[in-house]
TORMARLO-564101 format. One record per residue (C-alpha): residue in three letters; x, y, z. Coordinates in nm, 4 decimals. Layout:
 residuo       px       py       pz
     ALA        X        Y        Z
...
***
This chain:
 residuo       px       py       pz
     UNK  -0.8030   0.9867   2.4020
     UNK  -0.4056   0.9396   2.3375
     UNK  -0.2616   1.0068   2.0061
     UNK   0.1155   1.0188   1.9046
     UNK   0.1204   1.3476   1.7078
     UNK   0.3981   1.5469   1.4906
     UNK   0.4262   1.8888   1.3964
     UNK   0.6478   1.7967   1.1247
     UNK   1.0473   1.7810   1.0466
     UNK   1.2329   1.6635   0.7343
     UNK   1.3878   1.3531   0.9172
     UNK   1.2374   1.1510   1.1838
     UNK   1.3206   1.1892   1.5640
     UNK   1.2159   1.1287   1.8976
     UNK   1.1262   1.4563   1.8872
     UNK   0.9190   1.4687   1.5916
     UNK   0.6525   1.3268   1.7525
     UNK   0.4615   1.3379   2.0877
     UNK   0.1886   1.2076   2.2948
     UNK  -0.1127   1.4209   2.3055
     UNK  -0.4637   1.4312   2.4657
     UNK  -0.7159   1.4273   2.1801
     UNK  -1.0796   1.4478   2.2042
     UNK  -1.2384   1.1070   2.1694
     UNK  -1.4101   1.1690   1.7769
     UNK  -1.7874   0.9851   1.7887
     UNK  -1.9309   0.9135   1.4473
     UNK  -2.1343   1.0905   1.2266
     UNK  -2.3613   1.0084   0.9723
     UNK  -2.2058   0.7050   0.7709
     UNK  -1.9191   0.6691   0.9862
     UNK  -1.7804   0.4122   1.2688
     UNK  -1.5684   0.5080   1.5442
     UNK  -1.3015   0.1941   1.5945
     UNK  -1.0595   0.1372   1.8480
     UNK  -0.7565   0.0950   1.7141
     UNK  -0.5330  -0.2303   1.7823
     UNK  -0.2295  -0.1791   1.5665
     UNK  -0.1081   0.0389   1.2779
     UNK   0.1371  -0.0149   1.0067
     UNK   0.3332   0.2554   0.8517
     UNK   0.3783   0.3808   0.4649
     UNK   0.5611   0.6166   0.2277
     UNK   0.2902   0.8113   0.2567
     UNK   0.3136   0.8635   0.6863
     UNK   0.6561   1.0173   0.6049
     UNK   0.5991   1.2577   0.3078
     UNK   0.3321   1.4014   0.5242
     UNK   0.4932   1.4395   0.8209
     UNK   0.8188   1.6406   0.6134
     UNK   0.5658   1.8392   0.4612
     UNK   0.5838   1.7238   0.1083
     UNK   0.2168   1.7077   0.0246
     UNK   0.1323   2.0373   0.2790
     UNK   0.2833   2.2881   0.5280
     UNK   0.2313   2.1587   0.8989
     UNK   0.1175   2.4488   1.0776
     UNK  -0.0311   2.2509   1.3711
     UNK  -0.0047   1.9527   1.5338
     UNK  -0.1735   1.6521   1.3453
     UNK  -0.2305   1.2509   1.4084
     UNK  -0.0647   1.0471   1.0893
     UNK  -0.1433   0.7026   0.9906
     UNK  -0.3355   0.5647   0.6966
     UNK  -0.3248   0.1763   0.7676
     UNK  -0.4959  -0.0040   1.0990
     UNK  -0.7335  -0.2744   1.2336
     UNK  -0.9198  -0.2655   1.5185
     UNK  -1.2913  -0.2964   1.6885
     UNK  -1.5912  -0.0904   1.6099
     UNK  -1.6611   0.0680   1.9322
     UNK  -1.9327   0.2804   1.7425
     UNK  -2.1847   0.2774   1.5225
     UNK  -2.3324   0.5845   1.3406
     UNK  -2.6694   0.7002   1.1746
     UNK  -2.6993   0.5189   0.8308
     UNK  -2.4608   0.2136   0.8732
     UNK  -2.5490  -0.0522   0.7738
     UNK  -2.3312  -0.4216   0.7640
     UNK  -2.1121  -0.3348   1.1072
     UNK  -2.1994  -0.3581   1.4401
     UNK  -2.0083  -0.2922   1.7829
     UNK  -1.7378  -0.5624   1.8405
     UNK  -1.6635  -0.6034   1.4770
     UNK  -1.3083  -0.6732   1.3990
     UNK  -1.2144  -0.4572   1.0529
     UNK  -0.9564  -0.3118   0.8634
     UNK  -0.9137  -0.0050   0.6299
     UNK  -0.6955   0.2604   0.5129
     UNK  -0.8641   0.5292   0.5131
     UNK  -0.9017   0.8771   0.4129
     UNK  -0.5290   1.1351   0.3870
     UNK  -0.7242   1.4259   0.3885
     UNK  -0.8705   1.3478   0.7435
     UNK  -0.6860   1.2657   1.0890
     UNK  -0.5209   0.9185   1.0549
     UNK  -0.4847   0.6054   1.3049
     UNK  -0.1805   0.7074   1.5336
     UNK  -0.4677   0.7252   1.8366
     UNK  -0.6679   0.5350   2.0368
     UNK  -1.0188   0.6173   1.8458
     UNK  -1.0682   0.7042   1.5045
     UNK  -1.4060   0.7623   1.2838
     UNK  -1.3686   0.6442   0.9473
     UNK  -1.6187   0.5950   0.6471
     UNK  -1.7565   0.2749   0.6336
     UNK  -1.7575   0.2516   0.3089
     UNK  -1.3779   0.2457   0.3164
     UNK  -1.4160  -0.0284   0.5577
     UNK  -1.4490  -0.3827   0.5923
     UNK  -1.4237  -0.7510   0.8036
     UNK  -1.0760  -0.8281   0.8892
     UNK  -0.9434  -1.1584   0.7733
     UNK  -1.0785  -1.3745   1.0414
     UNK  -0.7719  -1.6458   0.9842
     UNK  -0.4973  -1.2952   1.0796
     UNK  -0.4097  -1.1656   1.4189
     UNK  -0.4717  -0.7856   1.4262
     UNK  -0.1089  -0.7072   1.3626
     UNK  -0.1239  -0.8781   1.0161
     UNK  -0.3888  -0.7562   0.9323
     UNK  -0.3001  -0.3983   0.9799
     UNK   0.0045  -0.4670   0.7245
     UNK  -0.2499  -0.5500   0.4463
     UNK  -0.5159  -0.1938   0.3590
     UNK  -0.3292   0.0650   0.1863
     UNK  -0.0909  -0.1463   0.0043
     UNK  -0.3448  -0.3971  -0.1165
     UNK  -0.5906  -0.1209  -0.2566
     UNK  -0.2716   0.0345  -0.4597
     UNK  -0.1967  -0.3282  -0.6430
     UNK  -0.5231  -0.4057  -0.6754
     UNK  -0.6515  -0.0618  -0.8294
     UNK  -0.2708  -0.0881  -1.0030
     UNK  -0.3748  -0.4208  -1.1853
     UNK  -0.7278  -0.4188  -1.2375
     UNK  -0.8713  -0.0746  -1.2423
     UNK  -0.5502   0.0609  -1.4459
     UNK  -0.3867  -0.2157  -1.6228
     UNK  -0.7204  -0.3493  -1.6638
     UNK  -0.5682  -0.7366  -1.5863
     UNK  -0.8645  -0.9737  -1.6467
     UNK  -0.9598  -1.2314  -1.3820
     UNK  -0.8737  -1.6361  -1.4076
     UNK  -0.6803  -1.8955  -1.4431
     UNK  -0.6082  -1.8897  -1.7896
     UNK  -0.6118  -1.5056  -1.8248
     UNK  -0.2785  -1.3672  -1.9706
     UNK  -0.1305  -1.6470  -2.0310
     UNK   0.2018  -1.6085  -2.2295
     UNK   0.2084  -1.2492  -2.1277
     UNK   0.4461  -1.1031  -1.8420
     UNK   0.4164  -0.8828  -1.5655
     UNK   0.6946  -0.6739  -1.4108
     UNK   0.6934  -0.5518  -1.0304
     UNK   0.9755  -0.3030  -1.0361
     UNK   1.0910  -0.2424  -0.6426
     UNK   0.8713  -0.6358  -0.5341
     UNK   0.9588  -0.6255  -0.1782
     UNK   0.8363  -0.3344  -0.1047
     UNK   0.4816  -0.3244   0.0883
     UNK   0.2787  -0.2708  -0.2591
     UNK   0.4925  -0.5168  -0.4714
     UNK   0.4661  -0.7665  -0.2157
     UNK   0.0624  -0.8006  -0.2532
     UNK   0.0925  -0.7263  -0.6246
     UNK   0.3401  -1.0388  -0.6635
     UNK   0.0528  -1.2245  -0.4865
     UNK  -0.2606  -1.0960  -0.6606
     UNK  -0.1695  -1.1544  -0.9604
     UNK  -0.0444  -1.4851  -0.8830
     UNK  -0.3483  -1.5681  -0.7347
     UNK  -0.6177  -1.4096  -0.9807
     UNK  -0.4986  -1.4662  -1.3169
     UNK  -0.2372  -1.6551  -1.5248
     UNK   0.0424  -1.4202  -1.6158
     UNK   0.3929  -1.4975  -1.5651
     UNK   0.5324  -1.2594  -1.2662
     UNK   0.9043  -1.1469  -1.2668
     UNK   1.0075  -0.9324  -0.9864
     UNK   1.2979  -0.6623  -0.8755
     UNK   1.5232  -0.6950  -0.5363
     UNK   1.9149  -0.6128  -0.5375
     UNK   1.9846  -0.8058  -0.1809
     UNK   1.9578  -1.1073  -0.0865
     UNK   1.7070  -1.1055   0.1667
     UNK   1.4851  -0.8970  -0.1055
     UNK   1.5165  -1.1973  -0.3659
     UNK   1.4243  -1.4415  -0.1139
     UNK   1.0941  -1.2243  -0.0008
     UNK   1.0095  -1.2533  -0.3569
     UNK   1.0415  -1.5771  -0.4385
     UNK   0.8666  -1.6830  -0.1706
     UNK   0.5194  -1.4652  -0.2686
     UNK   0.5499  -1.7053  -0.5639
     UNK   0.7316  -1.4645  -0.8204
     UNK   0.8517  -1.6393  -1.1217
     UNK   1.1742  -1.4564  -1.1899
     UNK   1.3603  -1.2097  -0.9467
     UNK   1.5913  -0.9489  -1.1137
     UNK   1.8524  -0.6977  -1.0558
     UNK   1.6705  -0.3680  -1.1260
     UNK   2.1025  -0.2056  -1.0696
     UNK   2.0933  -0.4110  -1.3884
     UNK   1.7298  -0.4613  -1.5377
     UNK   1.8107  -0.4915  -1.9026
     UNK   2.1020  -0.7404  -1.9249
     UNK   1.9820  -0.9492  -1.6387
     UNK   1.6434  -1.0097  -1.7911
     UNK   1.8036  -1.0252  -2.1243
     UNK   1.9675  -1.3327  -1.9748
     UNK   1.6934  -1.5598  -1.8775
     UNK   1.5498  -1.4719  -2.2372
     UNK   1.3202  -1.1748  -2.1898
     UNK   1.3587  -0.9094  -2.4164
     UNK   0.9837  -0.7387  -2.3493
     UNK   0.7032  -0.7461  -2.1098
     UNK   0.3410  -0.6733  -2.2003
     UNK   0.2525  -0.4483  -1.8160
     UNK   0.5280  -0.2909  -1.6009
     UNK   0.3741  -0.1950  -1.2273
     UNK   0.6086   0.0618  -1.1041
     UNK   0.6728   0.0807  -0.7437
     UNK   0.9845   0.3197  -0.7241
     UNK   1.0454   0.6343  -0.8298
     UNK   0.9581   0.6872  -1.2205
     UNK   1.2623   0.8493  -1.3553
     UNK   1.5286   0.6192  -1.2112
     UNK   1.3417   0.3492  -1.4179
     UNK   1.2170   0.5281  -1.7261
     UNK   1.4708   0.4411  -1.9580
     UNK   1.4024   0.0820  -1.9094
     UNK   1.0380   0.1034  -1.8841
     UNK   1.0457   0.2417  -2.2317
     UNK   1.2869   0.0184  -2.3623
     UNK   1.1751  -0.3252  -2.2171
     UNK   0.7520  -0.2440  -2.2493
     UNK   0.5502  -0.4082  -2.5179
     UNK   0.3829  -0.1995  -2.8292
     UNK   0.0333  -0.1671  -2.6694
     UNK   0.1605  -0.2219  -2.3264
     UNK   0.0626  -0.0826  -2.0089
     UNK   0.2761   0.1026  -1.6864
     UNK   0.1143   0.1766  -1.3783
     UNK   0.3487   0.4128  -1.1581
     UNK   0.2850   0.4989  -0.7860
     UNK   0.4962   0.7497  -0.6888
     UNK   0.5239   1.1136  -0.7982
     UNK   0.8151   1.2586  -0.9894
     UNK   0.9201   1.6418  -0.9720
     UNK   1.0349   1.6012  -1.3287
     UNK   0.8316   1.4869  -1.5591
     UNK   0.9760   1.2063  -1.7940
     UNK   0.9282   1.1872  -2.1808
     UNK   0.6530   1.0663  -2.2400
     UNK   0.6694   1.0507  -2.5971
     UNK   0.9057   0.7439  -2.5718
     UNK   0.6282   0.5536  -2.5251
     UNK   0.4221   0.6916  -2.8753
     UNK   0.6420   0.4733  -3.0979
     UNK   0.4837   0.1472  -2.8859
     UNK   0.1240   0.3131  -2.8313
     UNK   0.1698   0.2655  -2.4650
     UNK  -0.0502   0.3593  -2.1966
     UNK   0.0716   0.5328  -1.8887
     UNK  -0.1448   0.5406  -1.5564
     UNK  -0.1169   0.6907  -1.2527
     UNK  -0.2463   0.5047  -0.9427
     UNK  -0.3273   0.7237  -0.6375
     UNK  -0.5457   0.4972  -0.3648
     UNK  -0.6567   0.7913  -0.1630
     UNK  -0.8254   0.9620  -0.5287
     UNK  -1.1572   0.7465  -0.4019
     UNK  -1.1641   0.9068  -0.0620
     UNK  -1.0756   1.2400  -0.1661
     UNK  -1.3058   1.3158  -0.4582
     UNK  -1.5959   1.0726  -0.3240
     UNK  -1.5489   0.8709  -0.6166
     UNK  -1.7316   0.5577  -0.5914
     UNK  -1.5410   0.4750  -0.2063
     UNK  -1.7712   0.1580  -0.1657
     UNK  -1.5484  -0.0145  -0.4364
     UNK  -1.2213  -0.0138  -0.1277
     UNK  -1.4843  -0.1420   0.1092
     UNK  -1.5603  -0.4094  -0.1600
     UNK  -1.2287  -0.4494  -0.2380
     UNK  -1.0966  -0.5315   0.1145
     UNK  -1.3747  -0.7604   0.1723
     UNK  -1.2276  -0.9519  -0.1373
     UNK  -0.9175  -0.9444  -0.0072
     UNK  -1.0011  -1.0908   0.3496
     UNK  -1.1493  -1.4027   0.1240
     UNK  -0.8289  -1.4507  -0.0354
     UNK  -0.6808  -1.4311   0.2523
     UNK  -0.8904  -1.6692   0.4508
     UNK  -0.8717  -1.9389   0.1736
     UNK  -0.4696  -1.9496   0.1848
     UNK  -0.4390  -1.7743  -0.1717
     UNK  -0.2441  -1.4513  -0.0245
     UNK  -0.0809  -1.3978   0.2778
     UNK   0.0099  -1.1048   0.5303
     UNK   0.3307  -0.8755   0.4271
     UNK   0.3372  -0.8138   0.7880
     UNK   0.7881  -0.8643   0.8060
     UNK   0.8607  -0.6928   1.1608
     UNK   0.6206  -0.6032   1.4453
     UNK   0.8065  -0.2915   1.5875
     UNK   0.6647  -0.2417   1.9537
     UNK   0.3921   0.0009   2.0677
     UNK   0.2357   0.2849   1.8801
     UNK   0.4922   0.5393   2.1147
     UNK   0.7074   0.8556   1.9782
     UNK   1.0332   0.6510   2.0017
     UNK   0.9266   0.3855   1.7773
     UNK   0.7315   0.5568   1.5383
     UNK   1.0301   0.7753   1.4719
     UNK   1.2566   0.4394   1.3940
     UNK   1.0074   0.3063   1.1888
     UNK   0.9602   0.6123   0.9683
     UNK   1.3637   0.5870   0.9705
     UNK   1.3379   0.2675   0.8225
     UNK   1.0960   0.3397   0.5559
     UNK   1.2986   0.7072   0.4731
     UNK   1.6506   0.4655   0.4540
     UNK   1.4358   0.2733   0.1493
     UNK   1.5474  -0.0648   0.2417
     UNK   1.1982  -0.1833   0.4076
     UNK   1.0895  -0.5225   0.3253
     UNK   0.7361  -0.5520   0.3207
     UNK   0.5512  -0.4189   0.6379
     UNK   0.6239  -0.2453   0.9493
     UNK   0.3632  -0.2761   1.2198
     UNK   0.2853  -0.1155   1.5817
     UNK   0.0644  -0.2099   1.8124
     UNK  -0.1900  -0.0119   2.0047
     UNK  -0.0959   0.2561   2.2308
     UNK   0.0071   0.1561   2.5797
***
C-alpha cells in the first residue's frame, strides 16, 4: 500500500515527507483493517513529526484522525462488518492514517455520522474525545438542560479544532453559559456561530470580560498553552473551580495560586486510553454518542477547509498552517490518489 511518510524536521517541507510502499497491515485479534477516505490533521501530527514527543530514527506514517471503510474484519469483533463507514482517532503509539490501509482497535472505533460526507467526518475524532473527556470525565460537567445553570464556562483559544466541539457540547448537553476566546475577526465569527454566548479578547481577557460584567467563572477549558494564560486562569477561576489544560508546558506554573480558591487542575491527554489500555471502549462509546448528536442537528462538523489529496506537498502546507497557530477549526485531506 501507499503511505506519505516523514523522517522528521523541525519545520514542514516538501521534503519532509514522501511517498512510500508500505506493506498492506491485515488485522489481528480485536482489530479492523479500514481503508482510509480522508484524514484531518492536529497539533499532535506536527510535534511528532519535529520530534518533540520522540527521536525519529526511521521513517514513520503520522496521522491520528480519519474515516473510512472496513475492508477487514478480525478474530473477536464484534458490531462491524466489511463496508462499514467509521471514524476514530486512534492509537499515537502505533502507525497513524497517512496510508491507504490501517488496522486500528475497534474499540477505539465507531459508525460515522451517517448525515456527514467522509471529509467531515474525519474533522470530528480526536478533537471531540479531548472536549468531551475535557468536560465530563475531568470537569465532571453533569448532563441536561437545566444542569449548571447560572454557572460559566470558559474556552480559552474557541476556534481552534478542540474549542470548536467544546463550544458545541456543552451547548448542546447541559445548561451553562459558554463564553469563548478569538482575537480576529474571522475567529469571533467561528465562535459565535457554534452558539457561544460571549466571545472575548484573550490579548485582553481580564478587562474585556470585566466589561460585559464577569468578574469569575466556575470551569476554565484551556486550549492554548498554560503559561501564557496562567495568570488569568488564577485570577478569573471560581473558589472550588475547575481547569482542564491540553497542552504541555516545559515550565511548570505555580500551582499554589490556585490553593487560596481550592481549585482543581486536570490534565486531559486523549491518547492516555489507548496507551495504558485504560478502559478504550469508553472512545468507541463516546464517538458513537457523538455521531447521534450529530445526526439529530445538535453539533455540527468543524471541518473549515478541505486541503486536496493526502500527497507530500499538501501535507507539508497543512502542518504549516497548524505550526503558524492561526488554524480555524479543521484541516482535512482526502485519500491518497
Amino acid at each position: 500500500m501507499k503511505a506519505v511518510t516523514t523522517t522528521g524536521s523541525e519545520r514542514p517541507t516538501p521534503d519532509s515527507f514522501s511517498i512510500s510502499e508500505l506493506e498492506t497491515p491485515h488485522p489481528g485479534p480485536g482489530e479492523l483493517q479500514v481503508r482510509i477516505e480522508a484524514v484531518s490533521v492536529n497539533p499532535v501530527d506536527t510535534k511528532v513529526r519535529a520530534g518533540h514527543l520522540k527521536p525519529i530514527d526511521s521513517p514513520i506514517t503520522l496521522g491520528w484522525d480519519a474515516c473510512g471503510q472496513v475492508s477487514a474484519v478480525g478474530p473477536d469483533v464484534q458490531g462491524f462488518k466489511n463496508g462499514d463507514r467509521v471514524y476514530y482517532a486512534g492509537d499515537v503509539t502505533r502507525p497513524g492514517c497517512n496510508s491507504e490501509y490501517q488496522c486500528i482497535d475497534h474499540r477505539l472505533v465507531a459508525g460515522a455520522p451517517d448525515s456527514l460526507e467522509p471529509e467531515e467526518a474525519a474533522a470530528l475524532p480526536l478533537t471531540a474525545l479531548t472536549a468531551w473527556e475535557g468536560l465530563f470525565d475531568k470537569l465532571r460537567l453533569d448532563e441536561g438542560s437545566q444542569a449548571h445553570q447560572g454557572e460559566r464556562l470558559l474556552i480559552i483559544n474557541g476556534a481552534g479544532g478542540v474549542g470548536s466541539i467544546a463550544i458545541q457540547l456543552a451547548r448542546a448537553l447541559t445548561g451553562i453559559e459558554v463564553i469563548a476566546t478569538a482575537s480576529r475577526d474571522m475567529s469571533r465569527q467561528w465562535c459565535e456561530s457554534l452558539g457561544a454566548h460571549h466571545v472575548v479578547n484573550h490579548h485582553d481577557l481580564v478587562n474585556d470580560l470585566a466589561s460585559q460584567g464577569i468578574d469569575q467563572v466556575d470551569y476554565i477549558f484551556c486550549c492554548h498553552d498554560l503559561n501564557a494564560h496562567w495568570n488569568n486562569m488564577a485570577h478569573l477561576i471560581a473558589p472550588f473551580g475547575g481547569i482542564v489544560a491540553i497542552v504541555e508546558t516545559g515550565d511548570a506554573p505555580n500551582i499554589t495560586d490556585l490553593q487560596s480558591k481550592s481549585v482543581s487542575l486536570h490534565w486531559e491527554f486523549m491518547f492516555t486510553r489507548s496507551m495504558y489500555a485504560f478502559r478504550p471502549e469508553r472512545q468507541g462509546q463516546t464517538l458513537a454518542r457523538l455521531a447521534g448528536l450529530v445526526d439529530a442537528g445538535s453539533v455540527r462538523t468543524t471541518l473549515n477547509e478541505i486541503m486536496g489529496p493526502l500527497t507530500p506537498d499538501n501535507l507539508a502546507q497543512t502542518h504549516q498552517r497548524l505550526d503558524d497557530g492561526h488554524a480555524i477549526g479543521k484541516l482535512v485531506l482526502t485519500a491518497i490518489p
